[in-house]
C-alpha positions as CSV (number, residue, x, y, z in Angstrom):
1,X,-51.2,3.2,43.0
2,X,-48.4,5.8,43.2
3,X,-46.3,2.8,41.2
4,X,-49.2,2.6,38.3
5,X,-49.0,6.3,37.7
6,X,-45.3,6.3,37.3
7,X,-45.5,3.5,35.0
8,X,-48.5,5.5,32.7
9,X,-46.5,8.5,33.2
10,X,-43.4,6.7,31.7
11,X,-45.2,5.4,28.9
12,X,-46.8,8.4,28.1
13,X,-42.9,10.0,27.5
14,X,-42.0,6.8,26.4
15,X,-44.3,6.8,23.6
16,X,-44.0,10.6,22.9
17,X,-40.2,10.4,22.7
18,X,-40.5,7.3,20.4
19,X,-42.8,8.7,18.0
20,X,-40.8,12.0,17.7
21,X,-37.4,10.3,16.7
22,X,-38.9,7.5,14.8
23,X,-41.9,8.8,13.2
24,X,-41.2,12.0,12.7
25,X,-37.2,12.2,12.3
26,X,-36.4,8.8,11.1
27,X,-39.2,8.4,8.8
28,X,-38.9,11.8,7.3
29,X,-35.7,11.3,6.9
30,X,-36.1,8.2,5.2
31,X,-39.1,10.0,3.3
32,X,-36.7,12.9,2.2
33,X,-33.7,10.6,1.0
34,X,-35.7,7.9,-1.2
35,X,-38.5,9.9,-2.0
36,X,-40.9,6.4,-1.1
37,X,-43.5,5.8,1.6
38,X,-43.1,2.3,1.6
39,X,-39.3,2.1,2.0
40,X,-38.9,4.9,4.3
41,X,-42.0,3.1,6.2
42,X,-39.8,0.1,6.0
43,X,-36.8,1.1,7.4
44,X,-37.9,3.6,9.8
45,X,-39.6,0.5,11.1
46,X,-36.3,-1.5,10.9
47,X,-34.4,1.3,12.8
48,X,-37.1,1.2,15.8
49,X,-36.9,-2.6,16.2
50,X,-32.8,-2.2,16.2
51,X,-33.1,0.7,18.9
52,X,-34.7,-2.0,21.2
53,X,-31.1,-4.1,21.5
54,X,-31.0,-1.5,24.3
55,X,-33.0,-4.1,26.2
56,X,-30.3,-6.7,25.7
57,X,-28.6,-5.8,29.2
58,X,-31.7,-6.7,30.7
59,X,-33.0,-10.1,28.2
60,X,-31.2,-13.1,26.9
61,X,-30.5,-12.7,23.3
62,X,-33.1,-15.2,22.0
63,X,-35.3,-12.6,24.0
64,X,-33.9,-9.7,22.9
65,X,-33.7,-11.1,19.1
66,X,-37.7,-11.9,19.1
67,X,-38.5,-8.3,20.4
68,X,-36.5,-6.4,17.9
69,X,-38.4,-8.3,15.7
70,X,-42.5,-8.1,16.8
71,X,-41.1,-4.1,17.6
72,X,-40.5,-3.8,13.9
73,X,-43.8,-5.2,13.1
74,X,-45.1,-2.4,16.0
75,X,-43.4,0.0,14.5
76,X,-45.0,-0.5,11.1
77,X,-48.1,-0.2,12.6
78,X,-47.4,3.1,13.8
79,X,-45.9,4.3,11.0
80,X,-48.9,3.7,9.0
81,X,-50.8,5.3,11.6
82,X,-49.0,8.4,11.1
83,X,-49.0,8.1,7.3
84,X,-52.0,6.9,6.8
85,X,-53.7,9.0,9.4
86,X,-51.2,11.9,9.2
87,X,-52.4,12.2,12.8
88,X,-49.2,12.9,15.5
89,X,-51.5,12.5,18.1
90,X,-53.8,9.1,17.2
91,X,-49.5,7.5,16.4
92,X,-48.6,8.4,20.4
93,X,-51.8,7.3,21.8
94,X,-51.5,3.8,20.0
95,X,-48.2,3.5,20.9
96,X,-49.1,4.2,24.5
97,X,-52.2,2.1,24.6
98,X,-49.8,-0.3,23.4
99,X,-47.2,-0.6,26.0
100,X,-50.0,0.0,28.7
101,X,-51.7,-2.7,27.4
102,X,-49.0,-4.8,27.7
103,X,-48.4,-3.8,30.6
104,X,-51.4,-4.3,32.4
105,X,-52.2,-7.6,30.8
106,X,-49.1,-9.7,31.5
107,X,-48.5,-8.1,34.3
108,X,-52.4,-10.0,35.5
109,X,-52.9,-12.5,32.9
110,X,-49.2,-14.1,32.4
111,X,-47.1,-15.6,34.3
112,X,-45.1,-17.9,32.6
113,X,-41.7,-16.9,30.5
114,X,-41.4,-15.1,28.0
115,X,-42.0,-17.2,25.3
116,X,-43.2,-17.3,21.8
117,X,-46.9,-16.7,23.0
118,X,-46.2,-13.7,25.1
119,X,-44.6,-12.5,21.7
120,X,-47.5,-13.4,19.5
121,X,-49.7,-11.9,22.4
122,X,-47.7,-8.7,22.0
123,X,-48.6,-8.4,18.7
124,X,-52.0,-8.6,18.7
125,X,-52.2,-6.5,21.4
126,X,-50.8,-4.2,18.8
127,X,-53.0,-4.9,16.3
128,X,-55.7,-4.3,18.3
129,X,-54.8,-1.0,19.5
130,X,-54.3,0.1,15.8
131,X,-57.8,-0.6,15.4
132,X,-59.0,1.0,18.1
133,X,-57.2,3.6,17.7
134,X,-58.0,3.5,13.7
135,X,-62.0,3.5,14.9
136,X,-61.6,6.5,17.2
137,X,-59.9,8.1,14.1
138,X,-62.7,7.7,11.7
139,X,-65.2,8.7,14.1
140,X,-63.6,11.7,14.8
141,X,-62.8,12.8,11.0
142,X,-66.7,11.9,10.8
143,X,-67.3,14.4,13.3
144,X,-65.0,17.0,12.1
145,X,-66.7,17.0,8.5
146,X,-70.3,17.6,10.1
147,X,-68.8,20.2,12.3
148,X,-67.9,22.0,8.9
């Protein structure tokens, strides 16, 4: 139990941490040097994906190679969460239901190596917390303009 609360705890910073640099330096930075969503979207995303070579010391570099590249597809995700959304808060909580997801899942559900369909798992696990979080989004700007 005490295990399970460290790992929710370190996504929690995890996630918080990431979104900071990435989303808010890194893609504003981006944002202030080409002057374009889309690009600075794009290689904010790019950036993320590199930053997660740091796992190389602990995955083979076929492994490594495959989740820089489904954690620049996650990393698009978020970033159009927070431009899209332009909601701090929804980005982090995606990008923690994200990694707790995966977490809890394949830590119950898979037991095999880490193989294509772990990867293609990954992502929609992504996917699906985007639209979850996207639903819990709407429903609260929904709320928000009633409450006005």
């Amino acid at each position: 139990m005490v295990i399970c609360l460290l790992n929710i705890g370190l996504f929690i910073v995890l996630a918080l941490f990431e979104e900071i640099v990435f989303r808010v330096i890194v893609y504003n930075y981006f944002l202030k040097i080409f002057n374009k969503n889309i690009i600075s979207i794009i290689l904010s995303s790019l950036v993320f994906g590199l930053f997660h070579f740091v796992n190389l010391r602990n995955s083979s570099i076929d492994e490594c190679l495959i989740q820089v590249l489904y954690s620049t597809c996650t990393g698009c995700l978020f970033c159009f969460i927070y431009y899209f959304c332009d909601n701090f808060v929804l980005c982090v909580t995606s990008h923690f239901l994200y990694n707790l997801f995966n977490l809890l899942l394949f830590n119950k559900f898979y037991s095999g190596p880490f193989d294509n369909s772990f990867y293609l798992w990954s992502i929609i696990i992504g996917i699906l917390c985007f639209v979850y979080c996207l639903i819990l989004f709407i429903k609260n700007e929904k709320t928000l303009k009633i409450n006005r």
